[in-house]
N, C-alpha and C positions, 0 to 999 in steps of 0.2 A: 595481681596473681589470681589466676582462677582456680584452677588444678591444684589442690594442696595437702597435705599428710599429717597423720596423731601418731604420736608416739607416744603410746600410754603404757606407764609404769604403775603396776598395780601391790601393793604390800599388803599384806595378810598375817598379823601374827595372827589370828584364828585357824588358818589357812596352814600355820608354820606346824602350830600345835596337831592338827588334826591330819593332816598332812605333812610331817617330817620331812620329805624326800620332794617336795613340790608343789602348787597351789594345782588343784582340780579343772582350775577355769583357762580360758585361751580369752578368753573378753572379761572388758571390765561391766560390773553390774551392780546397780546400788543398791536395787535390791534384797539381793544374793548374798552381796556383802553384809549385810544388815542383819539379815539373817541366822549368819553363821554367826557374827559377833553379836548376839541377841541384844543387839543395842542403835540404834538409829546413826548416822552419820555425823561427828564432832569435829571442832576445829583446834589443830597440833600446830598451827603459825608457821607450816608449810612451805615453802614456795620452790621456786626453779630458778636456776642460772641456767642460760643459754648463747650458744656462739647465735652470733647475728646471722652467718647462712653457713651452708655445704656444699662442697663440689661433688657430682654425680658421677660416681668411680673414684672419688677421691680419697683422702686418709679419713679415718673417724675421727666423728667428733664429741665432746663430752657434755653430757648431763648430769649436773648435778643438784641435789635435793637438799635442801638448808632449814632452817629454822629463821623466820625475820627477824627474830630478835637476838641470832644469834649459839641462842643456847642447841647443844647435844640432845637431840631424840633418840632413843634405841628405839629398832624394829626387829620384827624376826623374821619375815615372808618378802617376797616381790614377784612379781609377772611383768612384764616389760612385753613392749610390742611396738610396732611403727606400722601407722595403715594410711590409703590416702585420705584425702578430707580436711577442710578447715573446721571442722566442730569436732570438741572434745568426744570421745567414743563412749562416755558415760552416760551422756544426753541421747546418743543411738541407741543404744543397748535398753534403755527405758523407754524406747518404741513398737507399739508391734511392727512384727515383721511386713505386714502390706502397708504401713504406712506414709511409704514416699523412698525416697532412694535412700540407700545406706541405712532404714529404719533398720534395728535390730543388730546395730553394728556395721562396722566398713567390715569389709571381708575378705582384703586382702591386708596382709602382713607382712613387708618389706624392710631390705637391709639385711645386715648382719651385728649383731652385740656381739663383743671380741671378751677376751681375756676372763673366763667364765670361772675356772677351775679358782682361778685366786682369789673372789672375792664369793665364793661356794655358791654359785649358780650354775645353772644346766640350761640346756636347749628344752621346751617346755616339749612332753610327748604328743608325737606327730598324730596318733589317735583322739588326743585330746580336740585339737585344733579339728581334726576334720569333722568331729560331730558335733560343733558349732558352727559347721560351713565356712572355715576359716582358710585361707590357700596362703600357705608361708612360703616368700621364695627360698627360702634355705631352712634349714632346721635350728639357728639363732637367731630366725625372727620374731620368734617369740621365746620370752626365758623365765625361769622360776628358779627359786633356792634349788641345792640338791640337800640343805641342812637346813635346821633351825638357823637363822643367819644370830650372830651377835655384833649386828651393825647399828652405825648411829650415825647423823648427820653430821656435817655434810658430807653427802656421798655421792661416789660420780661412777657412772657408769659410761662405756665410749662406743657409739655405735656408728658402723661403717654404710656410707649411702649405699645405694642402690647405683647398680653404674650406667643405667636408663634414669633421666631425669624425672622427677617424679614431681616439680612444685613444689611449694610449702609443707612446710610439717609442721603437726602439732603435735607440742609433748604433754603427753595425761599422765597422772599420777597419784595414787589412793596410797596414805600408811598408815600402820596402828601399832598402836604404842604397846602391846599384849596378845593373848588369847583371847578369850570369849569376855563379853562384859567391858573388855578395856574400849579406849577412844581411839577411834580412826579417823581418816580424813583426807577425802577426793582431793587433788592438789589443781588448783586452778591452771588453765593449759597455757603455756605458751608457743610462739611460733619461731621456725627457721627458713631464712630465705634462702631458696637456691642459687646459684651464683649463674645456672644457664636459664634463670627467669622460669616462667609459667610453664608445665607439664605439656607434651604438644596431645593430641589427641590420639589415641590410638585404641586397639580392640575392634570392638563393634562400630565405635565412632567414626573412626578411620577407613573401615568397610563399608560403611553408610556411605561415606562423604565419597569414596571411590566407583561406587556404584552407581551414587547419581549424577557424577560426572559422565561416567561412562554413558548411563541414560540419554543424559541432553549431548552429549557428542552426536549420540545414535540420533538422538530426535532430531537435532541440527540436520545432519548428515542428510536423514529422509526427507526433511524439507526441502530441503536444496535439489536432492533426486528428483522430488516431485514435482518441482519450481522448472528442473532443468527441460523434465520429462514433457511439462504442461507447455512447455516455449516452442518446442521438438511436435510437439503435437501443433502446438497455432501454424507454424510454420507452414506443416507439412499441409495444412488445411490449405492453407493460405496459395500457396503454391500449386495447389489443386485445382484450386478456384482460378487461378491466373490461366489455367491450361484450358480449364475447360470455355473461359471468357476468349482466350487465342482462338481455341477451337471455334465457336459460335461464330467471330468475327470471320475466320476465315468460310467459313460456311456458307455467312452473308457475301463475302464477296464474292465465292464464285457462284452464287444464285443471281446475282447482279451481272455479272457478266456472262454467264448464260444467257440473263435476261436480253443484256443489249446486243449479242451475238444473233438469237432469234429474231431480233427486232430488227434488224438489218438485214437479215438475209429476205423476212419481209419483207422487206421497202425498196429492195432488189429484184426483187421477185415482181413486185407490184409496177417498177419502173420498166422491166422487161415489158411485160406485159402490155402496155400503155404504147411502145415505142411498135 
């Protein structure tokens, strides 16, 4: 699978606290996070259950976020998101932006997250997203609390593909167990396979690979014009040369028989003479 997608699920209770009504961010950032929660990155024993693949236009499917040992987390925040990519979007987002493809984030945000109002999430603001250079195909490609959430693990969220095949996905995922000071924790990514296989190329890619077909058709083409053209020219030489070699021959012969027509009427001439 070449082509493949993050789905990163981001929680914030710093985020929940300071922001009530939604998390500020449209990417996930470790820094940022860090930040706000004035305390470095911890680990809450985390993880993901995931369906093994998706169908591309097909029903959604569910994520959900656990504890390995089992036990109830509460959280209070979440930012949800799906981009293309096989590398978690936390590891991008900690790049500058010149430094290789997707540095500074993938930047596209596909899918749909469903059933929002029930578990007090929202469609995250569409200004939010555009001034991180973020392109959401719909407005639940990226989502945040509308409240302080009073949720705990395991919780599942159900997000609907994209109905263009997109490759693999990765799901990313950050919670914290409070406001500021408390422990939060990046949730290590895992993948879903698509069920129409590897994303095809398209965009610029697809315009590229079109153009330079078209290119070598064109170049093709001209060779061959020029091949046919260059034949059409020997030919024509050729043919020329034949005409002008008839020509010469014929030349010769009637200077030859000129000749022996002269020569006779001489020796005619000569035998008159003599008689």
């Amino acid at each position: 699978m070449q082509l493949i997608q993050s789905i990163s699920l981001l929680t914030l209770a710093a985020t929940a606290w300071a922001f009530p009504q939604g998390a500020p961010r449209c990417k996930i950032t470790e820094s940022i996070i860090a930040a706000g929660h004035k305390i470095p990155q911890g680990s809450l024993g985390l993880v993901m259950t995931l369906p093994a693949s998706y169908t591309p236009g097909g029903p959604a499917v569910p994520i959900t976020v656990k504890s390995a040992n089992g036990k109830a987390v509460n959280f209070q925040g979440v930012l949800a998101y799906v981009t293309p990519g096989n590398v978690q979007d936390s590891q991008l987002t900690a790049l500058p932006a010149n430094a290789g493809t997707n540095a500074g984030g993938v930047p596209q945000h596909v899918g749909t997250f469903t059933n929002l109002g029930a578990q007090q999430l929202r469609a995250q603001t569409a200004a939010v997203c555009t001034a991180q250079n973020v392109q959401n195909d719909n407005a639940a490609s990226t989502i945040t609390h509308s409240q302080p959430l009073t949720a705990k693990t395991p919780f599942t969220v159900m997000w609907t593909p994209p109905a263009t095949n997109a490759g693999v996905v990765t799901v990313n995922m950050v919670i914290s167990s409070g406001a500021s000071k408390t422990p939060w924790q990046i949730i290590p990514s895992g993948q879903i396979q698509s069920t129409a296989g590897a994303a095809q190329a398209g965009g610029a890619g697809a315009g590229a690979a079109k153009k330079a077909a078209k290119k070598a058709k064109k170049a093709a083409g001209g060779a061959a014009k020029k091949a046919a053209a260059g034949a059409a020219n020997a030919a024509k030489k050729a043919a020329g040369a034949a005409k002008k070699a008839a020509g010469a021959a014929k030349a010769a012969a009637a200077k030859a028989a000129n000749a022996a027509k002269a020569a006779a009427a001489k020796a005619a001439k000569k035998a008159k003479k003599a008689n």
